[in-house]
N, C-alpha and C positions, 0 to 999 in steps of 0.2 A: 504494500500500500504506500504510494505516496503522498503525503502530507503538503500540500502547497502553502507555503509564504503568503500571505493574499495583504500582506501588511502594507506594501507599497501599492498596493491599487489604486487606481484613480478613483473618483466614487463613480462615473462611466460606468467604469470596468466591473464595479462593487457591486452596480444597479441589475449590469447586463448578469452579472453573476448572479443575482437575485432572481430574473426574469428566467433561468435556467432551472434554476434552483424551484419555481413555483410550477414547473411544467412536470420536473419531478415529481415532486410530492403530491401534486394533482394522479397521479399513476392507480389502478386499483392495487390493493396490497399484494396480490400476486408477481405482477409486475415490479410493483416496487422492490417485493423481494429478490426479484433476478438482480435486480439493477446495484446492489447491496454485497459489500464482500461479508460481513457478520449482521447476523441475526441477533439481539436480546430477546430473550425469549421469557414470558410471564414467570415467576415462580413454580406455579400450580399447575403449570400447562402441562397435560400430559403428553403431549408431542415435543416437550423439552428433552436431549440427552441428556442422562444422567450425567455423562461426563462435563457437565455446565459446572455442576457444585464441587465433584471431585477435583476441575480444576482450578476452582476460585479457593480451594480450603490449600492446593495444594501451592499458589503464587501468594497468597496472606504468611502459609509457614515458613516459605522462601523469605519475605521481605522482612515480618518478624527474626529470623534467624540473621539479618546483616547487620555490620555493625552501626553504630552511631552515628557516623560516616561518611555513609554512602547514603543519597539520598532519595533510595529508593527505598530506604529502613522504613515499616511501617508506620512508625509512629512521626519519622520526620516528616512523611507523604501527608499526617495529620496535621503539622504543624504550620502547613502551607496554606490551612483553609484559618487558624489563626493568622499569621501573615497578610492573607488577601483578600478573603472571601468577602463579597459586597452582597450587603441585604440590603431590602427596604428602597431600591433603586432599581433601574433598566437594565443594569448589567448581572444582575439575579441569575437569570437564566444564562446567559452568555457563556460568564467566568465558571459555573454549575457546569456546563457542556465539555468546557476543555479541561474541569478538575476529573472530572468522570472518565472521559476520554484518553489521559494521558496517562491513568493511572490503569485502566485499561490494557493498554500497548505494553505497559511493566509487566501486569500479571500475564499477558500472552507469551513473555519471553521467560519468565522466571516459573512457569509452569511447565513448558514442553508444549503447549497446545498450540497450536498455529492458527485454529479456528475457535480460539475462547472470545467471549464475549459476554458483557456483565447481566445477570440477571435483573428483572425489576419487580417490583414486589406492589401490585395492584390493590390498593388498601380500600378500595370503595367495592370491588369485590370480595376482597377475604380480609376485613376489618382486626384481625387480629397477628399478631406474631407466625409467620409459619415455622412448623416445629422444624423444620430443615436448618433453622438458623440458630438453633437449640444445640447442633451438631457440630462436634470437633471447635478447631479455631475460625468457628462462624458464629461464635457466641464469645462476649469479648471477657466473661470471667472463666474462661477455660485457661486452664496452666500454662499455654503458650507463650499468655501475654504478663506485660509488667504486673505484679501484685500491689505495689504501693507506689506513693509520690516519693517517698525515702529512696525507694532503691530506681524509680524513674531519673530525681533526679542526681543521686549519683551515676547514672553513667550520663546524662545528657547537659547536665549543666555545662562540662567544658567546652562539651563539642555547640552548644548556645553560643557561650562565649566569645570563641572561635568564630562560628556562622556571621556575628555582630560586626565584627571586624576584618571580613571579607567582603559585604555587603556592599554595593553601588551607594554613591551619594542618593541616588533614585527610590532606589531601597528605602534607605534609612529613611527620605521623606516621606514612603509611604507608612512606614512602620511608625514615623512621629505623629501625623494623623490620626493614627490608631491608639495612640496612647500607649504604648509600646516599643518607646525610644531608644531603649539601652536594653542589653540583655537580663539585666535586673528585673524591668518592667516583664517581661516577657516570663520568667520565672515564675517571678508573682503571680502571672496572669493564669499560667497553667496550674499553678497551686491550687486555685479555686474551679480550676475545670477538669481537675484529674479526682478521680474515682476510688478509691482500694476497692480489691475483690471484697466480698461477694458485693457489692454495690456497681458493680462495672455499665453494669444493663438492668433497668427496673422489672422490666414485664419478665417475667418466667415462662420456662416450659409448662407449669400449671395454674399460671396465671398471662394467656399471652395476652387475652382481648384491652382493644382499646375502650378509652372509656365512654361511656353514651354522648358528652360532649362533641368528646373528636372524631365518632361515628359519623355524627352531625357535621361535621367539617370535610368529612371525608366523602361523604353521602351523595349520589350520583345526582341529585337535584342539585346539590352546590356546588359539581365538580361541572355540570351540562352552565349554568350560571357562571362561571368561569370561561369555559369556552365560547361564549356569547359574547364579550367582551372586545369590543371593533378595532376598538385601537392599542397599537404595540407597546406603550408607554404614554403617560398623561403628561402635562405640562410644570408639574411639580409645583404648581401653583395652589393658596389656600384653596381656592372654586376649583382648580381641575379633577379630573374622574384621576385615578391611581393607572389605569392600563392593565395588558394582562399580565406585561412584566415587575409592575411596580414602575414608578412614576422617575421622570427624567430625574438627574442630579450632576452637581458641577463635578464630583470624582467620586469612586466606587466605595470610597470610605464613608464618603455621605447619604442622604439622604431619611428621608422620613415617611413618605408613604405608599402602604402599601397594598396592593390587588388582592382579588381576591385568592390569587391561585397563594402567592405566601402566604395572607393574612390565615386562612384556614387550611388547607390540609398541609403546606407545610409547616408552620409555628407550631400546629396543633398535635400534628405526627412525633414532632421532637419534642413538645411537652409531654405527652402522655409517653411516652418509652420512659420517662421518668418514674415510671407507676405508683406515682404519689409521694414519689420522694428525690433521690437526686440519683444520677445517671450520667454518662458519656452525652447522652442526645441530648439532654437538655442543654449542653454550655457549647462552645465552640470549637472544642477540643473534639466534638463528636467525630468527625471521623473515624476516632477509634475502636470503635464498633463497627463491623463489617457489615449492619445493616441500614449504614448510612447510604452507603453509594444503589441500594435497593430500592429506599424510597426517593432518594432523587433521579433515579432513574426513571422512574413514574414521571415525575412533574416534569420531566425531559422531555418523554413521551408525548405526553400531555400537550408541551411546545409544540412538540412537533404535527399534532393533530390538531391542535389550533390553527398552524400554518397551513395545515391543507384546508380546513373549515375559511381561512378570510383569502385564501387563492380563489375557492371555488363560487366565491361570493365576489369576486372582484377586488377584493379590499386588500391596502398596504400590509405584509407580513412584515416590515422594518419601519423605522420611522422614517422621516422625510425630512424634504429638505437640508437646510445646512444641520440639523438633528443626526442625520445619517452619517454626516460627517465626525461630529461630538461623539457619538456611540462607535462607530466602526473604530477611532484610533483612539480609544483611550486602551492605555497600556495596561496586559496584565503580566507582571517580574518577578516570580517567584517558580514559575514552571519547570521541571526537568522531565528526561525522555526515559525513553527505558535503557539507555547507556548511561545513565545521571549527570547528564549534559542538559547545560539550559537551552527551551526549545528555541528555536526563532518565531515560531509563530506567537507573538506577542501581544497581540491588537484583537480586541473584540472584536472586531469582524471578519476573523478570520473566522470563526465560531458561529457563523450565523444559519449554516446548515450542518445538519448529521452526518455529509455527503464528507466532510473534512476528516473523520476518522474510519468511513464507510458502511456504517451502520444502520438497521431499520430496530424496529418493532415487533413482535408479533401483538397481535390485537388485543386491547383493551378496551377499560370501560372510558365510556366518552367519542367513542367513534361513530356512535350514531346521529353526532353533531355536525357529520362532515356532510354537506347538502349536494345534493345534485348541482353541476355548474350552473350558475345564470345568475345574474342581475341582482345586487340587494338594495333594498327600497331604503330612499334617503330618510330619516329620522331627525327628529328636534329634542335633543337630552332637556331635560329638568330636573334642577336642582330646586331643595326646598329644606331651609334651615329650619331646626328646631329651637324651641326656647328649652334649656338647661336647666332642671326644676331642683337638683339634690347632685349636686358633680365632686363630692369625696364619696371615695370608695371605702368603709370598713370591711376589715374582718370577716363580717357577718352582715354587713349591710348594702344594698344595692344605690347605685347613682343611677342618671340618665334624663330622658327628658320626655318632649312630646314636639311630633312633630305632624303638621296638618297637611295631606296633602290629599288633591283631588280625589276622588275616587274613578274618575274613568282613567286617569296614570296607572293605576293597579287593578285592572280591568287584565283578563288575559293577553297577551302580547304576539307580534309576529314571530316565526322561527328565527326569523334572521335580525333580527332586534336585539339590541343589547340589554345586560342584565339590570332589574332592580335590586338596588345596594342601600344599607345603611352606610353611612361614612364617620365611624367614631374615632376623635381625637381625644388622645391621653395624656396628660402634662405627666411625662414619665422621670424618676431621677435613676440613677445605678440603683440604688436596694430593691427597685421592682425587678428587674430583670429575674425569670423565670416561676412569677407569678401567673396566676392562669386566670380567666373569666367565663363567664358562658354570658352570652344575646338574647332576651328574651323581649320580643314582638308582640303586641298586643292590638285590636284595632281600636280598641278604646280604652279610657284610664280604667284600671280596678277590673277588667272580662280576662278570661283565662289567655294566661301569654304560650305562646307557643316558640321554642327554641330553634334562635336562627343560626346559631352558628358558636365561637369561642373565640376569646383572644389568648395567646399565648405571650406573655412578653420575652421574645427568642430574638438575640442577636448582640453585637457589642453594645456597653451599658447607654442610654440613650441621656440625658439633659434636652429638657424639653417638650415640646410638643411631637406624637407619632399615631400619624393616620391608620388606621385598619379599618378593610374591606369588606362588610357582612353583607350574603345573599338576603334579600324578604323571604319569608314564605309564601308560599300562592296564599290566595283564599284570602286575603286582608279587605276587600270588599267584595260587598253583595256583586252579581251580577246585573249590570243593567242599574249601579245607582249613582246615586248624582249626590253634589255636593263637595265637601271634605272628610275625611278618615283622620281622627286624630291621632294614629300612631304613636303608642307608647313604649318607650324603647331603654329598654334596663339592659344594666350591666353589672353583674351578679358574683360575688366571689364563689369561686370553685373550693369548697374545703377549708383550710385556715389562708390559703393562697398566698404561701408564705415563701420567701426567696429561697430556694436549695441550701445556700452555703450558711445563712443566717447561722445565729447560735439557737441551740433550742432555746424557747420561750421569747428569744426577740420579737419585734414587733417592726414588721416590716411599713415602709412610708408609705401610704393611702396615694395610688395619684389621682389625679383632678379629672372628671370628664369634663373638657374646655369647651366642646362642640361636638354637636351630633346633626349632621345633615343626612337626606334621603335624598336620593338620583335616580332617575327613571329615564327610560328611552324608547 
């Protein structure tokens, strides 16, 4: 397979590349699978060879067994997604593609498998843990891996050290950004995202289900609500819609809001693998859990059947204008190959199809979003703020607001129509971070609320204001009525909804709900 450079493109050539790329993806799955040198194939799929998992158990032992070193070692492969990983922003999806991908190309050489390719783990069909990841070093408190942060960072600290002091001026500005300027900072950082065994992975072999929450998150009405969503990235503005990738930002360290596809099944996914307490998933060390690259594999997917959904509907799969330019070259600097050579492919748009590592799908859920080609019918978005009636959140006590809008907005909608969304703002500080919430909708103040979805607070520690993206549920008004709906819209603590790392009995800080708007299209 060869890997093309696509960094120096013109955006021409970016476009025309685009325009090839959306004749592809338009292919029926048949097709597309000729066209594909590896296949990912669903977890549960019984047309999957077994040799899938025997060789992903068998490149994790390999990468685990190298030293500190090389960094293909597994845990350094983890420490890449601390280093870079952007949430809450357009480049979500992007930088996700090529950590997936590259990491990918390793296990194919450090396995023997020449036709490996990573699994993905369908969570809106099998809502729970598959016991497959229960097996060997596919479960991250299996003996294989580090047992403590002691003995983690005895052998990693020097080789931190070291890594700090080879680093690009480039580097370092990204890593200053991050709040992880010096190899000290970075230490510290993983202090609070490293796990001891038995804590490695919350969910159990006898306990895998997620929870009704993030079922709800996960739940093919809110995942078809995601794919509904017309544009690639919003304006990152207070009024703009979030996008399906999460909303524009000036660099990948930044941003604050986000779509519906992070805001719920993924924040949701890597809270609940916490199984109510603390875990690899829930902090950003996640990686080191082998069933991370599982579930982002899905929301890959996911991309990628959205892209054929806004092709066959005529709609932009990248952004536009001089946007396409901001997104295609912003740099991602921490990548290596499967020789532990930094890649050249550096540039977010190099990542902009699957077509770059050679890979498809087999079928999931959400593909019955993908329409028959022709024409989609122009639409007028409405936005409608709510008034803010109780915006701290206890412990034990719900915030939120109400918010009045039409009732023919909430009327059932066209196929090709984009999604109705609550838009909740959270004045977030660091101690919320991996606190959780659930969404509960009502169509009037005080009638029974019906649960639209969860917040997860997932991602580095936030200051400030941070958008998340809830689906409505149907049925919010009568058919055929007129008027306003005054939507009442709670945000609910999940449990004590207490930070991971807290000390027991701390009392973690309440954040603010600042603003709750509804969008309809």
């Amino acid at each position: 397979m060869t890997l093309t450079d696509v960094s120096s493109l013109t955006r021409r050539r970016l476009l025309g590349a685009g325009a090839a790329l959306a004749a592809t993806v338009a292919l029926p799955s048949g097709a597309q699978a000729q066209a594909a040198r590896f296949r990912r194939w669903e977890l549960t799929d019984p047309a999957m060879p077994p040799r899938v998992l025997d060789s992903y158990k068998a490149g994790i032992g390999k990468m685990l067994a190298l030293p500190p070193t090389d960094p293909r070692n597994w845990y350094r492969n983890a420490m890449v997604h601390l280093f870079d990983c952007p949430h809450g922003n357009w480049w979500f999806l992007g930088w996700h593609r090529a950590y997936l991908g590259w990491l990918e190309t390793t296990l194919r050489d450090l396995s023997g498998d020449p036709d490996f390719a990573l699994p993905y783990w369908d969570w809106t069909k099998t809502p729970s843990v598959p016991q497959a990841m229960f097996d060997g070093v596919l479960d991250p408190n299996n003996a294989g891996f580090i047992p403590t942060f002691d003995e983690f960072s005895t052998q990693f600290q020097p080789v931190v050290t070291d890594l700090y002091g080879a680093f690009s001026q480039d580097q370092l500005s990204v890593l200053n950004d991050r709040g992880i300027a010096t190899a000290g900072d970075f230490m510290n950082s993983l202090q609070q995202a490293f796990f001891d065994q038995p804590n490695a992975r919350g969910l159990t072999a006898t306990n895998p289900d997620l929870d009704s929450d993030t079922k709800v998150a996960v739940s093919l009405p809110t995942i078809r609500q995601s794919l509904r969503t017309t544009l690639f990235a919003g304006g990152g503005g207070p009024n703009d819609p979030a996008g399906f990738a999460s909303a524009k930002a000036s660099n990948h360290s930044d941003g604050s809001t986000k779509g519906i596809l992070e805001s719920q099944p993924h924040d949701n996914v890597h809270g609940a693998m916490g199984g109510g307490g603390g875990a690899f998933m829930v902090q950003f060390f996640s990686p080191v859990d082998p069933i991370f690259f599982l579930h982002h594999g899905n929301l890959d997917r996911l991309w990628d059947v959205w892209t054929r959904r806004q092709t066959a509907l005529g709609r932009p799969t990248l952004p536009q204008g001089p946007d396409l330019d901001a997104w295609s070259n912003e740099e991602f600097r921490f990548f290596s190959n499967s020789q532990s050579q930094p890649v050249t492919q550096t540039k977010a748009g190099s990542y902009a199809s699957t077509s770059v590592f050679g890979y498809d799908y087999s079928p999931g859920s959400g593909e019955d979003q993908v329409p028959v080609a022709g024409p989609a019918v122009a639409s007028t978005p409405q936005v409608f703020s709510g008034a803010v009636v109780s915006e701290r959140i206890g412990l034990a006590r719900a915030a939120g607001g109400t918010v009045r809008v039409p009732a023919s907005a909430l009327q059932a909608s066209r196929a090709d129509a984009g999604p109705r969304v609550a838009e909740i703002t959270l004045n977030l500080t660091h101690e919320d971070l991996g606190r959780r919430f659930r969404v509960l909708v009502s169509p009037t103040p005080g009638a029974a609320p019906v649960a639209a979805g969860a917040i997860t607070i997932f991602g580095h520690p936030h200051h400030g204001p941070v958008t998340f993206t809830v689906p409505l549920p149907n049925n919010l008004a009568p058919a055929g009525g007129t008027g306003e709906v005054p939507l009442d819209i709670r945000v609910v603590p999940i449990g004590n909804s207490a930070r991971p790392t807290l000390a027991a009995g701390a009392a973690p800080t309440a954040p603010l709900v600042s603003s709750i708007k509804v969008r309809t299209d």
